[in-house]
N, CA, C and O atoms as a GROMACS GRO file, in nm:
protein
  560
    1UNK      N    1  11.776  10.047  10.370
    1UNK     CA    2  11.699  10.126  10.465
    1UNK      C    3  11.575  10.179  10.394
    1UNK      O    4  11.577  10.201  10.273
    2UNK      N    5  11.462  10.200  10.474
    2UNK     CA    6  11.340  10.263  10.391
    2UNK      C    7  11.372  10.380  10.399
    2UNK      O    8  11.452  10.442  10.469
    3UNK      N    9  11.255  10.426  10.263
    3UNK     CA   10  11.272  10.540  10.236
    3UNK      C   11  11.114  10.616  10.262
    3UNK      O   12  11.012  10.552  10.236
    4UNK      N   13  11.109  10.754  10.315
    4UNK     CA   14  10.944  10.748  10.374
    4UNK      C   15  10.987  10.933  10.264
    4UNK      O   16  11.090  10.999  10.245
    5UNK      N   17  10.822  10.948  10.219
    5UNK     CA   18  10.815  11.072  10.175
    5UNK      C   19  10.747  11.145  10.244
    5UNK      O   20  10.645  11.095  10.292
    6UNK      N   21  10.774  11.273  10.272
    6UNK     CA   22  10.688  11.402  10.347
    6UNK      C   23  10.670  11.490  10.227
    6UNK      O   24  10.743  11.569  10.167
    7UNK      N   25  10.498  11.431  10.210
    7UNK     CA   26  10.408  11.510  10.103
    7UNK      C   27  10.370  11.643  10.201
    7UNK      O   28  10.326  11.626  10.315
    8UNK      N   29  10.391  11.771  10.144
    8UNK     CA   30  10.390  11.866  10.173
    8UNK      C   31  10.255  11.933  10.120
    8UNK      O   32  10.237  11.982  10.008
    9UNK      N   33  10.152  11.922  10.242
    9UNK     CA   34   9.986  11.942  10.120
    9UNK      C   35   9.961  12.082  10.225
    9UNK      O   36  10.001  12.094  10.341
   10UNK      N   37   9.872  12.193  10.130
   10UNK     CA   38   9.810  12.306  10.173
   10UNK      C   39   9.674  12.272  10.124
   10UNK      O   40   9.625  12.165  10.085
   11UNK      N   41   9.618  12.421  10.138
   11UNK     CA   42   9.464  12.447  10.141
   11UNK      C   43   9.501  12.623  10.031
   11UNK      O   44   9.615  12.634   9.985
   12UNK      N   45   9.444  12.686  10.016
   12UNK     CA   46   9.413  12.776   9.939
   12UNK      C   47   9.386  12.875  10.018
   12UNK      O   48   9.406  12.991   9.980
   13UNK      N   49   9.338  12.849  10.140
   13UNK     CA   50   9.323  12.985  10.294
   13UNK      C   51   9.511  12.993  10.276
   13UNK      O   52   9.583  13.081  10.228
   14UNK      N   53   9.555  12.819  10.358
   14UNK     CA   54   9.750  12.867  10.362
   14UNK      C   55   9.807  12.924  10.277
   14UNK      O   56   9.896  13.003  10.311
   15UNK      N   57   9.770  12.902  10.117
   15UNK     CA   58   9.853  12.973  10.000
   15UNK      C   59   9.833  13.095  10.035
   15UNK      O   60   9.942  13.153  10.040
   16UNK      N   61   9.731  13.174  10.067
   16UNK     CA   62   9.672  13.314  10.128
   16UNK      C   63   9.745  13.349  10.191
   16UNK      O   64   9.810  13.448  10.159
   17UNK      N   65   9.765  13.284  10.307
   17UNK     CA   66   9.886  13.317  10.439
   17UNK      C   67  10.024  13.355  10.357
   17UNK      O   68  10.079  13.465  10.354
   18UNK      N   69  10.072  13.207  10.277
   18UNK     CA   70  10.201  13.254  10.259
   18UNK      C   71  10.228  13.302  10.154
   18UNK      O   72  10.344  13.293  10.115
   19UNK      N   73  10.128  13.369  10.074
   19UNK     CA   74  10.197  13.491   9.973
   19UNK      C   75  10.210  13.609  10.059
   19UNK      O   76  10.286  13.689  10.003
   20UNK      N   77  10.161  13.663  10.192
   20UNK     CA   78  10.183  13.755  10.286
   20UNK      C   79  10.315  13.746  10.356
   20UNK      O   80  10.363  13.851  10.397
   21UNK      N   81  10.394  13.613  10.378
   21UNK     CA   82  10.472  13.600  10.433
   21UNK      C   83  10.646  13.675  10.333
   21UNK      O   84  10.639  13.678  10.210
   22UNK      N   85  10.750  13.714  10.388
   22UNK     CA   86  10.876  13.722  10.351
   22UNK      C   87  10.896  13.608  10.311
   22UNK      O   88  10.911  13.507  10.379
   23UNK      N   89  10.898  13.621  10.184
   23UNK     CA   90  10.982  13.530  10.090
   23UNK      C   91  11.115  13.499  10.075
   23UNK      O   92  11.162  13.410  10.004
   24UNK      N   93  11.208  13.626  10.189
   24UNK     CA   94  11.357  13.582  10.183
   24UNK      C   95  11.336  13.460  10.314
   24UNK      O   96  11.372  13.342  10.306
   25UNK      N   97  11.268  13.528  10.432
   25UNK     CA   98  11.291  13.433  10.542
   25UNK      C   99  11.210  13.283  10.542
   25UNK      O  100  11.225  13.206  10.637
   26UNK      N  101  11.133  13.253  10.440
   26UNK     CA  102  11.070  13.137  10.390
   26UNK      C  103  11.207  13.048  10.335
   26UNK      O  104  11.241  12.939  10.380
   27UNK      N  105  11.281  13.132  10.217
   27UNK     CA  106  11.360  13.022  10.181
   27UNK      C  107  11.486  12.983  10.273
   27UNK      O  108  11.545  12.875  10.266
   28UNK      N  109  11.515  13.086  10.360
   28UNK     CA  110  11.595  13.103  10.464
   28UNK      C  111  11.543  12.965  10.549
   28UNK      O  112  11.599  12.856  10.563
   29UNK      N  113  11.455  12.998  10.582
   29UNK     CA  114  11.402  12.851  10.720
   29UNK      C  115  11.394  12.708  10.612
   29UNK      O  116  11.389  12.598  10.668
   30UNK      N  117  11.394  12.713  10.435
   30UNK     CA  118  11.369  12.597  10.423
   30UNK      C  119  11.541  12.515  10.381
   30UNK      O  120  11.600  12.407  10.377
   31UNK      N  121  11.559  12.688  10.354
   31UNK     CA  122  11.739  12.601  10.320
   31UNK      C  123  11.826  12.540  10.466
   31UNK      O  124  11.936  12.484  10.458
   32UNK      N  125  11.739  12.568  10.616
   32UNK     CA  126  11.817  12.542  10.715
   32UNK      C  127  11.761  12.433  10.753
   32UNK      O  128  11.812  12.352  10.830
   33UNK      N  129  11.647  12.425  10.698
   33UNK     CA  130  11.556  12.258  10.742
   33UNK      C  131  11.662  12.124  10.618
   33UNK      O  132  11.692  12.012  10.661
   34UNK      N  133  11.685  12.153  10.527
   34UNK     CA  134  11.704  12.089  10.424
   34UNK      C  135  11.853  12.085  10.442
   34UNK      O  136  11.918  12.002  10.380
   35UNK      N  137  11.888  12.136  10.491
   35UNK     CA  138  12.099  12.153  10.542
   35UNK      C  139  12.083  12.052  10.627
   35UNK      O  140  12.146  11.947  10.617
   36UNK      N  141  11.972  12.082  10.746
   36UNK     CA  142  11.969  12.000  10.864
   36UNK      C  143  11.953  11.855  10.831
   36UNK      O  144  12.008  11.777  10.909
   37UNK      N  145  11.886  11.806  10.731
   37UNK     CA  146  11.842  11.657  10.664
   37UNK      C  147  11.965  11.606  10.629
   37UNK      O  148  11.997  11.495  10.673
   38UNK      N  149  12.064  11.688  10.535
   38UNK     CA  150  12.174  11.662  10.446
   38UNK      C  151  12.266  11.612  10.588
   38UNK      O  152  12.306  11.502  10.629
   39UNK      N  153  12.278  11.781  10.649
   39UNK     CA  154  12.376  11.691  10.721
   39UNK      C  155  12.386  11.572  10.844
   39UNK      O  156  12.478  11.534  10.917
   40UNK      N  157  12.275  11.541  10.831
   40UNK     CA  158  12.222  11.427  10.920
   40UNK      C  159  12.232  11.300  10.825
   40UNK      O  160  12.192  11.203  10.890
   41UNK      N  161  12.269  11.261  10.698
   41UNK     CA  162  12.274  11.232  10.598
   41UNK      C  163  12.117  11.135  10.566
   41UNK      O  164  12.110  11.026  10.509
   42UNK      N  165  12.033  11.195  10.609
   42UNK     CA  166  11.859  11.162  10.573
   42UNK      C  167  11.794  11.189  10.452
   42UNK      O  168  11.687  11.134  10.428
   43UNK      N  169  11.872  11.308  10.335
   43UNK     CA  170  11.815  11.371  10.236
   43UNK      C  171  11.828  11.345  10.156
   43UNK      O  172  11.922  11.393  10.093
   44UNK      N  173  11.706  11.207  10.071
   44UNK     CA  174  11.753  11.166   9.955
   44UNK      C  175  11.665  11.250   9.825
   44UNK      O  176  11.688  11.214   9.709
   45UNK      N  177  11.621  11.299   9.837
   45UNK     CA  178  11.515  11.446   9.766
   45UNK      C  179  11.470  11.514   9.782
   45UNK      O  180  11.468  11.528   9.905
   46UNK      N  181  11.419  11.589   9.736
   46UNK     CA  182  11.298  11.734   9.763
   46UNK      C  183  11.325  11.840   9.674
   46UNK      O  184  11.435  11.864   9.623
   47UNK      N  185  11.212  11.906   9.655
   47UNK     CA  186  11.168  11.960   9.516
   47UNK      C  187  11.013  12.038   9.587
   47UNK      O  188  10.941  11.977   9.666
   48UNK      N  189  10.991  12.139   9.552
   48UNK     CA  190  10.883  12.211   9.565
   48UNK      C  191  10.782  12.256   9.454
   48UNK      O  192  10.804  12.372   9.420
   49UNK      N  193  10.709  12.214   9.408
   49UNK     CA  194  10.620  12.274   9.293
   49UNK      C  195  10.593  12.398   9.303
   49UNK      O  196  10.573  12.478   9.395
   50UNK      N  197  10.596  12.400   9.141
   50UNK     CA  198  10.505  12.556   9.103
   50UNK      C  199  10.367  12.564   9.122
   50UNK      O  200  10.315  12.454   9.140
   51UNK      N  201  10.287  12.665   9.125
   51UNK     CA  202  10.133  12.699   9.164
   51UNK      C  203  10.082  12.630   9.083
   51UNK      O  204  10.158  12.574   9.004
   52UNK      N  205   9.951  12.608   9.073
   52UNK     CA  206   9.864  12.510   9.081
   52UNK      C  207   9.802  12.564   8.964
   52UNK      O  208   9.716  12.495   8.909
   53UNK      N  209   9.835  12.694   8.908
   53UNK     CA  210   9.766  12.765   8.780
   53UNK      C  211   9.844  12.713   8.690
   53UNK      O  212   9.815  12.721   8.571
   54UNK      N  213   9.965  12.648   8.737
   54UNK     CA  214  10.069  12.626   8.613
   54UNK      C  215  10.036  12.446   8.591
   54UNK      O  216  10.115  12.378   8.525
   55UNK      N  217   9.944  12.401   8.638
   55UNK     CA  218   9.989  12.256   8.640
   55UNK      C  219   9.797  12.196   8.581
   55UNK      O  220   9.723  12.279   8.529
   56UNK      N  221   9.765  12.095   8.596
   56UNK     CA  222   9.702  12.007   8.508
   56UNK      C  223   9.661  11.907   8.618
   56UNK      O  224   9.742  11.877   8.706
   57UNK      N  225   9.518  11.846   8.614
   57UNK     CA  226   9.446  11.747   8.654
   57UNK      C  227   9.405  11.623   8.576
   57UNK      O  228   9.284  11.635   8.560
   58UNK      N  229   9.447  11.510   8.520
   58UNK     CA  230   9.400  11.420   8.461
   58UNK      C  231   9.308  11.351   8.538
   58UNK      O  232   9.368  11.281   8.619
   59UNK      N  233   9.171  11.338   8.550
   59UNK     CA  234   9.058  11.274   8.606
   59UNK      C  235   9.016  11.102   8.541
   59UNK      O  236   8.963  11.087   8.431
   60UNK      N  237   9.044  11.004   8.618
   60UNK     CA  238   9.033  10.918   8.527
   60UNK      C  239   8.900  10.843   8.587
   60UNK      O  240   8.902  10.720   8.601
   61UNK      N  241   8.778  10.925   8.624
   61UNK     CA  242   8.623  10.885   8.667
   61UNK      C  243   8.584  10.842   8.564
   61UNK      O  244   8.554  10.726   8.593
   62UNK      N  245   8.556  10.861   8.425
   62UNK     CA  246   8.523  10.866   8.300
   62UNK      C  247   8.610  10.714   8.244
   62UNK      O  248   8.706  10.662   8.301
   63UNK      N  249   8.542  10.667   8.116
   63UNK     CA  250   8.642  10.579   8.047
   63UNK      C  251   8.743  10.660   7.958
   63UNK      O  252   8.855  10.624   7.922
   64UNK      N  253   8.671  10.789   7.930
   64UNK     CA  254   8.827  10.887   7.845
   64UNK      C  255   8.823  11.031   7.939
   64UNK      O  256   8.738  11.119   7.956
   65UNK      N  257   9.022  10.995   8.010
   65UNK     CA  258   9.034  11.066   8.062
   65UNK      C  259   9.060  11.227   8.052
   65UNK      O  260   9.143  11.279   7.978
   66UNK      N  261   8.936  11.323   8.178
   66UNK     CA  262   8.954  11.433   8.187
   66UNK      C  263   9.025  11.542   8.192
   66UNK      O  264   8.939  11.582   8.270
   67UNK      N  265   9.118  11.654   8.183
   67UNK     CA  266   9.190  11.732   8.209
   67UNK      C  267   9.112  11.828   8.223
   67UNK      O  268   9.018  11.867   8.153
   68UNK      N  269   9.160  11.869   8.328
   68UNK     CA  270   9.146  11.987   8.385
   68UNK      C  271   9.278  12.133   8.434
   68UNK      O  272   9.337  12.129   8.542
   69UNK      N  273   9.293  12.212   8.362
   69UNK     CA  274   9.414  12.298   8.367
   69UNK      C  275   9.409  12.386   8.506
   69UNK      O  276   9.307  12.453   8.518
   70UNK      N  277   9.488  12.395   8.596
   70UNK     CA  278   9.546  12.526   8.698
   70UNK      C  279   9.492  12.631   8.643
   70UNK      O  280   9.469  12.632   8.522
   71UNK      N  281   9.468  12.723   8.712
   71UNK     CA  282   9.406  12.641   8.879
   71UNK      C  283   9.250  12.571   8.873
   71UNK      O  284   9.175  12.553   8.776
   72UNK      N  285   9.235  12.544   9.001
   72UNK     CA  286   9.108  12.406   8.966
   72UNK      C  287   8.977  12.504   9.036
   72UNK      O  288   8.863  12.457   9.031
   73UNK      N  289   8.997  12.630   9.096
   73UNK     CA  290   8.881  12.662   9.128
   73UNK      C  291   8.886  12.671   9.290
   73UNK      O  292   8.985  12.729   9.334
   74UNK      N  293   8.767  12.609   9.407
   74UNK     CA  294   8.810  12.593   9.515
   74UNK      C  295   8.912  12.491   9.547
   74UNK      O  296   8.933  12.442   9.436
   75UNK      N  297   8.974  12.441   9.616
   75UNK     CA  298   9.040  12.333   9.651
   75UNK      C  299   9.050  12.328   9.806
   75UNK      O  300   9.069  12.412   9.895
   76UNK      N  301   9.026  12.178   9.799
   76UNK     CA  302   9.077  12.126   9.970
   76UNK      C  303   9.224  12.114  10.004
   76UNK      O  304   9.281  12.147  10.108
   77UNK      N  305   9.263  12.069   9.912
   77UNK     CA  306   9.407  12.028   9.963
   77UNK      C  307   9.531  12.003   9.792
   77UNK      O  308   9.528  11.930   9.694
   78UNK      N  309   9.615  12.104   9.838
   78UNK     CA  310   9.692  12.080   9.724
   78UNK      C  311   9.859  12.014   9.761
   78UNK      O  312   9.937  12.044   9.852
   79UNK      N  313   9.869  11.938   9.675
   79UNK     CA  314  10.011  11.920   9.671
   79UNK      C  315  10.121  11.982   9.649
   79UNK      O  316  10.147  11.981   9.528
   80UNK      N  317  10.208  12.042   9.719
   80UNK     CA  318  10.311  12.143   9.707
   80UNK      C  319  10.439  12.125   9.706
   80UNK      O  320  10.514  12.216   9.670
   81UNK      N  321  10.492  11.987   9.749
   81UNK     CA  322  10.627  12.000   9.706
   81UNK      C  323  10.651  11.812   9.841
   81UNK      O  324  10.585  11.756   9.928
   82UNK      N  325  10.724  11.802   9.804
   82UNK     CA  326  10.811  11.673   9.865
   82UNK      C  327  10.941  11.692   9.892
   82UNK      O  328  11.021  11.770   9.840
   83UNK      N  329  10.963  11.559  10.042
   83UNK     CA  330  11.097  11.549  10.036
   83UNK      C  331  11.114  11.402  10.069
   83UNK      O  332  11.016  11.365  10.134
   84UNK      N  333  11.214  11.292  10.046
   84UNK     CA  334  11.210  11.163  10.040
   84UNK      C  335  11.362  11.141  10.156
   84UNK      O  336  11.482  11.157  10.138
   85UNK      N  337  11.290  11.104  10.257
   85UNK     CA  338  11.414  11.136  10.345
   85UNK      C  339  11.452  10.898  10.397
   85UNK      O  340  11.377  10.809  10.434
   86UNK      N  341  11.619  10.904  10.361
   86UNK     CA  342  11.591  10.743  10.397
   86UNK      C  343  11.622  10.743  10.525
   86UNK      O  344  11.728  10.803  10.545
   87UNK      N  345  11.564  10.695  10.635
   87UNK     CA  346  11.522  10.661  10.750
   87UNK      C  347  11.533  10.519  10.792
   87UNK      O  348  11.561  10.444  10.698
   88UNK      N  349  11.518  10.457  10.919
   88UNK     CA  350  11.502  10.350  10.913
   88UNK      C  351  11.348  10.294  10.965
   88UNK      O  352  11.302  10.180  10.954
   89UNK      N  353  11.282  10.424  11.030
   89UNK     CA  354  11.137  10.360  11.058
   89UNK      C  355  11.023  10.468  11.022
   89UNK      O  356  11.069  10.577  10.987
   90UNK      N  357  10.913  10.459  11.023
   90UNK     CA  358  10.826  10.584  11.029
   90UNK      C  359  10.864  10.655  11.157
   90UNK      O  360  10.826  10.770  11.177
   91UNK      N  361  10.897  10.626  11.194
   91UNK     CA  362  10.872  10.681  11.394
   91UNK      C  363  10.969  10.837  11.345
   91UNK      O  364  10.942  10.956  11.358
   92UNK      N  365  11.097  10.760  11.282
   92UNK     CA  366  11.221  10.883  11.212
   92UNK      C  367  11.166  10.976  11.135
   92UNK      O  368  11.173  11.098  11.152
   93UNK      N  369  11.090  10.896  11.016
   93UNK     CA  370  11.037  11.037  10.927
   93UNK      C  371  10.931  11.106  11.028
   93UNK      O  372  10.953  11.222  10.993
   94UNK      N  373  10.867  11.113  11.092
   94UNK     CA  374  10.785  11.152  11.160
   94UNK      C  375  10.832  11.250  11.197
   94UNK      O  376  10.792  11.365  11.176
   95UNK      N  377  10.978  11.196  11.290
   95UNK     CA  378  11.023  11.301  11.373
   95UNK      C  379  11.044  11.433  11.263
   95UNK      O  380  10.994  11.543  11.287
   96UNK      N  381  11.131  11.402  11.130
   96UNK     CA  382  11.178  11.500  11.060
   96UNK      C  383  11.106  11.560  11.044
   96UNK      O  384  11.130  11.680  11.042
   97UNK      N  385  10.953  11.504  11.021
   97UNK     CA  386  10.808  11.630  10.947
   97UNK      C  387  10.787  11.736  11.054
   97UNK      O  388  10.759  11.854  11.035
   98UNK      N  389  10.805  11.678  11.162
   98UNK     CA  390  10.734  11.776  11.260
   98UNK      C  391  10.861  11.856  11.304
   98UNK      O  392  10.857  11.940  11.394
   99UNK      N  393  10.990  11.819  11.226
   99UNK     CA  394  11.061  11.956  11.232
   99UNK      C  395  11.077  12.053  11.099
   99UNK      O  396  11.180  12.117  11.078
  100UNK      N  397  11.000  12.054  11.041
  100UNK     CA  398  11.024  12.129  10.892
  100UNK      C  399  10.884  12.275  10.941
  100UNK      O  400  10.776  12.280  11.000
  101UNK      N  401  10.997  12.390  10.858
  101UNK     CA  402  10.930  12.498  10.906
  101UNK      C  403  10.817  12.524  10.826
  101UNK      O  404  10.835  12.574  10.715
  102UNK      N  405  10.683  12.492  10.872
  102UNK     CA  406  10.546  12.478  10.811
  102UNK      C  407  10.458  12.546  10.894
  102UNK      O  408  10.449  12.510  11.012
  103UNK      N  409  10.382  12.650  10.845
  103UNK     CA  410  10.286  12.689  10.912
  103UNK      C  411  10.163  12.736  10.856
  103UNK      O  412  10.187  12.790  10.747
  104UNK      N  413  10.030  12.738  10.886
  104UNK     CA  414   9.902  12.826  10.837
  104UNK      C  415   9.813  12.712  10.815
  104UNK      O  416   9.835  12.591  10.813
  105UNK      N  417   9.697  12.788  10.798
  105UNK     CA  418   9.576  12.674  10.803
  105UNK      C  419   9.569  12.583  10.698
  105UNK      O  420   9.583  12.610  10.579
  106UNK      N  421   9.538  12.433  10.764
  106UNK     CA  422   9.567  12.345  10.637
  106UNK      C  423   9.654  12.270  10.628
  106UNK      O  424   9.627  12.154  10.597
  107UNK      N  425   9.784  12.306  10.652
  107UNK     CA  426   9.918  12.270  10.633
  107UNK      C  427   9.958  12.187  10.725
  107UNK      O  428   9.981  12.207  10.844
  108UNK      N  429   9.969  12.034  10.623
  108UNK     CA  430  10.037  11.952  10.661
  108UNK      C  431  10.095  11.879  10.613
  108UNK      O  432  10.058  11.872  10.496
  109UNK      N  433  10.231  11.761  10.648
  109UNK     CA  434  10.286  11.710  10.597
  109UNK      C  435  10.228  11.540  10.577
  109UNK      O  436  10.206  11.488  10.687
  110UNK      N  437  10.214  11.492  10.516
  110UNK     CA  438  10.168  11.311  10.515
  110UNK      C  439  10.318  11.288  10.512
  110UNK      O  440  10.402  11.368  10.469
  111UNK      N  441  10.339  11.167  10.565
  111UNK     CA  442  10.433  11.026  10.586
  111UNK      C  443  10.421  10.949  10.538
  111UNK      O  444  10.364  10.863  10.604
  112UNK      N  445  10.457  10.908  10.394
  112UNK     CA  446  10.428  10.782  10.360
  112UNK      C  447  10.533  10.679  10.294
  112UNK      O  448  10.603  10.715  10.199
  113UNK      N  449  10.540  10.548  10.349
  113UNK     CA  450  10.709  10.483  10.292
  113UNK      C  451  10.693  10.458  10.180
  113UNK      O  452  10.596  10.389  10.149
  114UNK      N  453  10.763  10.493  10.102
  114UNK     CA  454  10.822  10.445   9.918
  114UNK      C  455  10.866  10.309   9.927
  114UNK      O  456  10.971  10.255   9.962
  115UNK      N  457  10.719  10.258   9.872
  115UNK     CA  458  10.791  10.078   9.824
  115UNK      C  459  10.896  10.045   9.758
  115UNK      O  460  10.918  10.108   9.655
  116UNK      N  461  10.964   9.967   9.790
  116UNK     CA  462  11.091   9.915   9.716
  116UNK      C  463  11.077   9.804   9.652
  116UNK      O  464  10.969   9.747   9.646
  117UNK      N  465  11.180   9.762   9.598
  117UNK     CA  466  11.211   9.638   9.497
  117UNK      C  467  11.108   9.516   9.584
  117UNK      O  468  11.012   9.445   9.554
  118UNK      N  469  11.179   9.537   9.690
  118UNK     CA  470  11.121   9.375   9.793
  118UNK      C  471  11.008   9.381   9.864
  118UNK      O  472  10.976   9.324   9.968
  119UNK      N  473  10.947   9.466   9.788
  119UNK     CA  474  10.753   9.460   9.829
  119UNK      C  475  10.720   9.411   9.720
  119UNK      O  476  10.598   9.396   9.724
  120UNK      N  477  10.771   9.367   9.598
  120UNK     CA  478  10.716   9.322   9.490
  120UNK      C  479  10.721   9.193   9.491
  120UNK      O  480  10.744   9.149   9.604
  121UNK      N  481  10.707   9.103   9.399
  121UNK     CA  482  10.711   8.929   9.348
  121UNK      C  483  10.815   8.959   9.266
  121UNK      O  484  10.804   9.006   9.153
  122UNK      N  485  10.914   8.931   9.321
  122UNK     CA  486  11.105   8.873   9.219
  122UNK      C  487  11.088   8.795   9.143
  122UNK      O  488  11.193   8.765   9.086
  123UNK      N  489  10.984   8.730   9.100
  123UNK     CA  490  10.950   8.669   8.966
  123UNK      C  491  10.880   8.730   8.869
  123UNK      O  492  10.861   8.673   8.762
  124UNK      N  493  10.830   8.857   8.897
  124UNK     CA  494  10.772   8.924   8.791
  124UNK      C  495  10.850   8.992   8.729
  124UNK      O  496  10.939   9.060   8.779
  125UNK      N  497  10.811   8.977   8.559
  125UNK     CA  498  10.921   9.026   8.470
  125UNK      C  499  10.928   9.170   8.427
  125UNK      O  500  11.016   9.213   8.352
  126UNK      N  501  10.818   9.253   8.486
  126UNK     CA  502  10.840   9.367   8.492
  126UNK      C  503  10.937   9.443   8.619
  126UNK      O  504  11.022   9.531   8.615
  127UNK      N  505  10.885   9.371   8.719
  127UNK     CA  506  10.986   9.391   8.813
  127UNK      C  507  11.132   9.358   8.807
  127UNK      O  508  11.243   9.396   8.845
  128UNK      N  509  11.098   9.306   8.769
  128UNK     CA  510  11.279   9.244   8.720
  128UNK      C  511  11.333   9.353   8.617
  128UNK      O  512  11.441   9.407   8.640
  129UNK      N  513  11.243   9.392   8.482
  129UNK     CA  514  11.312   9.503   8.433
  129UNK      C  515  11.305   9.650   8.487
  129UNK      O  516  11.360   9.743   8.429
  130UNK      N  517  11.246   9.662   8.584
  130UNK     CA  518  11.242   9.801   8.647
  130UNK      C  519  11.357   9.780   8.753
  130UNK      O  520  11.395   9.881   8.811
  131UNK      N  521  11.417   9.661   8.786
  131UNK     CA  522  11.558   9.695   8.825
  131UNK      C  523  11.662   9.681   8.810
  131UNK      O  524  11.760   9.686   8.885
  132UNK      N  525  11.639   9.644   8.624
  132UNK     CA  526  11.728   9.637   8.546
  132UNK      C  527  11.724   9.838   8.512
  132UNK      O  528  11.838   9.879   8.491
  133UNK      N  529  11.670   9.894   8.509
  133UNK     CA  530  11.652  10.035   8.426
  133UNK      C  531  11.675  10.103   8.572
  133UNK      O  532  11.723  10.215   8.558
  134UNK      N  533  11.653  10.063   8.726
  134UNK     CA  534  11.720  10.141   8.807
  134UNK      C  535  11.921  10.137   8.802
  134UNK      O  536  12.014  10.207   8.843
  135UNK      N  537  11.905  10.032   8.740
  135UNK     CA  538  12.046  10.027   8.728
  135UNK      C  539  12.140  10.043   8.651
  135UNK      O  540  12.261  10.054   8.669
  136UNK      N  541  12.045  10.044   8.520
  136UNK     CA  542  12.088  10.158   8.451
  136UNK      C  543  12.121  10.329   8.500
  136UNK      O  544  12.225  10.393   8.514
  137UNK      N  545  11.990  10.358   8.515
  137UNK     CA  546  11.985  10.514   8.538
  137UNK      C  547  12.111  10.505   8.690
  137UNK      O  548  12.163  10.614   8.716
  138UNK      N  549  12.141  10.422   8.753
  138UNK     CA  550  12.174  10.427   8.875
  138UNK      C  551  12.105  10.486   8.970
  138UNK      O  552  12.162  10.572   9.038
  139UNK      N  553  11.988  10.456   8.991
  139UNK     CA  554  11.908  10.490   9.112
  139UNK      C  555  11.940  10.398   9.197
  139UNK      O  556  11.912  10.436   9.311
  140UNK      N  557  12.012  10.238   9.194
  140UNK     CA  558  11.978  10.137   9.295
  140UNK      C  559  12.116  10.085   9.317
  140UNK      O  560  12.136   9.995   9.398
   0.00000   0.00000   0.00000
């Protein structure tokens, strides 16, 4: 079955919003969104990042790449956290995004499916060892 991710992106107005917001009833609505995935058995990840002061930009415009340290200054759109739900079409993850409790200016979720083994060429020998090492780690 595919697997589709809901990239969880803000703006720097929403971070505004939700440092104002209750922080008990934030994790409250996300532990009932994320119960709701599990027990639908849709929830194959999710993970929320730390602020954007704590994290790092590698820019690779240049032939030697840039870093840039948190926070970056203004920003359009930041990345805040994921969840990798397996589904069987976009139409499904769709539905799930537009039930996850998200709100304030900016804030939205992208849809996008996680390629698998069989979007690749089965004759390539890297591919072949990247599912030799999923099967190791047991991801596959």
């Amino acid at each position: 079955m595919p697997k589709y991710m809901l990239i969880m992106r803000g703006t720097d107005e929403g971070q505004a919003e939700f440092e104002g917001m209750d922080f008990t009833e934030v994790i409250a609505a996300m532990g009932r969104y994320n119960e709701s995935m599990m027990n639908a058995g849709v929830l194959a990840a999710g993970e929320g990042l730390s602020d954007a002061s704590e994290g790092a930009v590698v820019d690779f415009s240049s032939d030697t790449p840039v870093v840039t340290d948190g926070p970056y200054g203004e920003t359009k759109e930041l990345f805040n956290g994921f969840w990798i739900v397996d589904v069987p079409t976009k139409d499904d993850a769709i539905e799930w995004a537009k039930r996850a409790p998200l709100s304030g200016p900016g804030t939205k979720l992208e849809v996008r499916r996680v390629n698998g083994p069989e979007d690749f060429p089965q004759d390539n020998e890297w591919i072949q060892k990247e599912q030799q090492w999923r099967e190791q780690l047991g991801t596959e």
